[in-house]
N, C-alpha and C positions, 0 to 999 in steps of 0.2 A: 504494500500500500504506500503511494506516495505521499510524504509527508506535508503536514498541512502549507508550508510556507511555499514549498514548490508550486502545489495547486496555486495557492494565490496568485503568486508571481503568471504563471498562466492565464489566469484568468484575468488579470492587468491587463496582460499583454494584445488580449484576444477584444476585452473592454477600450483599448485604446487604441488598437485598431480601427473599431468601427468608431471611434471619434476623430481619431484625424484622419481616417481614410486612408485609401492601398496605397498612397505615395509614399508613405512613412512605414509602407510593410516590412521592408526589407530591413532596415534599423528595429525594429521594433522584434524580428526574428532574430534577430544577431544580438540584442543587449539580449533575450531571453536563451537563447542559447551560450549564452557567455555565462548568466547566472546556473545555467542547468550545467555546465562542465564544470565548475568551483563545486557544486554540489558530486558530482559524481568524484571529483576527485579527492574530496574530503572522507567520502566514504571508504575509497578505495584506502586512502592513510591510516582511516581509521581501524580497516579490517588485517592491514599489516602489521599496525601496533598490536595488535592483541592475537598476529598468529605465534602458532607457538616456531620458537627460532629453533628449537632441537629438530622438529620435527620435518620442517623444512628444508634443514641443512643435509640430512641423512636419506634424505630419498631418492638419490644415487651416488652412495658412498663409494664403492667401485668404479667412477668415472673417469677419473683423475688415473688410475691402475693402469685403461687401456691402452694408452701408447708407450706408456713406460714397456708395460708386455711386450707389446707386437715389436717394439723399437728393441727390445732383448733377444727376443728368439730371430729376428733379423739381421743383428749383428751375431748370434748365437752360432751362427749356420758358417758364416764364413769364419771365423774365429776358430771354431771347431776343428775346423779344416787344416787352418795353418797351426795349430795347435796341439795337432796330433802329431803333426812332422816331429814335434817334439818329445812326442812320447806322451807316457801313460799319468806323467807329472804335470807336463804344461795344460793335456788337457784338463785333469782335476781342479790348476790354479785357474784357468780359464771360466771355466764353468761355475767356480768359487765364488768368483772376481763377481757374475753374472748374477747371482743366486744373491749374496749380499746387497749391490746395488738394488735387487728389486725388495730386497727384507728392507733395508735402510727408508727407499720411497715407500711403502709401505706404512711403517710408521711412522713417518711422518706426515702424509695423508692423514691416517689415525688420527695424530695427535690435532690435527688443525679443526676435525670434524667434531 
């Protein structure tokens, strides 16, 4: 239900229309859609004040995740490679190196969330 002050302001608008006539339509559309967007946008402040911020923030905690992943097992594949030239060590340190960086962003995501 629209609130009693909006109706008003409509009914002004629609009131002083038919008093000064359709030369003034255009202004008189434009101040009442200037007051009707301060209204919506008040509401809209008002409904982000009062959302809840945890809730908000968490509803795609894993986002942040996806390129770190695809960016690892991308470089994973060619590192691998050259990695293994090295033997059964470099690939371990390799892969280490990979497994780490992605635990490190990880919590740190975490912790921002």
């Amino acid at each position: 239900m629209p609130d009693k002050r909006l109706r008003d302001d409509l009914q002004a608008t629609l009131d002083a229309r038919r008093d000064l006539g359709p030369e003034y339509e255009t202004a008189l559309v434009d101040s009442f859609v200037e007051r009707l967007d301060a209204t919506i946008a008040a509401r809209v402040r008002a409904e982000l004040d009062h959302a809840d911020p945890v809730r908000v923030k968490r509803r795609h905690p894993t986002a942040p995740m996806v390129p770190i992943v695809l960016g690892s097992l991308g470089i994973g594949v060619p590192l691998t490679a050259i990695a293994a030239s090295a033997g059964g060590e470099g690939l371990f340190v390799a892969w280490l190196s990979i497994v780490l960086i992605n635990v490190a962003a990880a919590v740190a995501i975490m912790r921002r969330s």
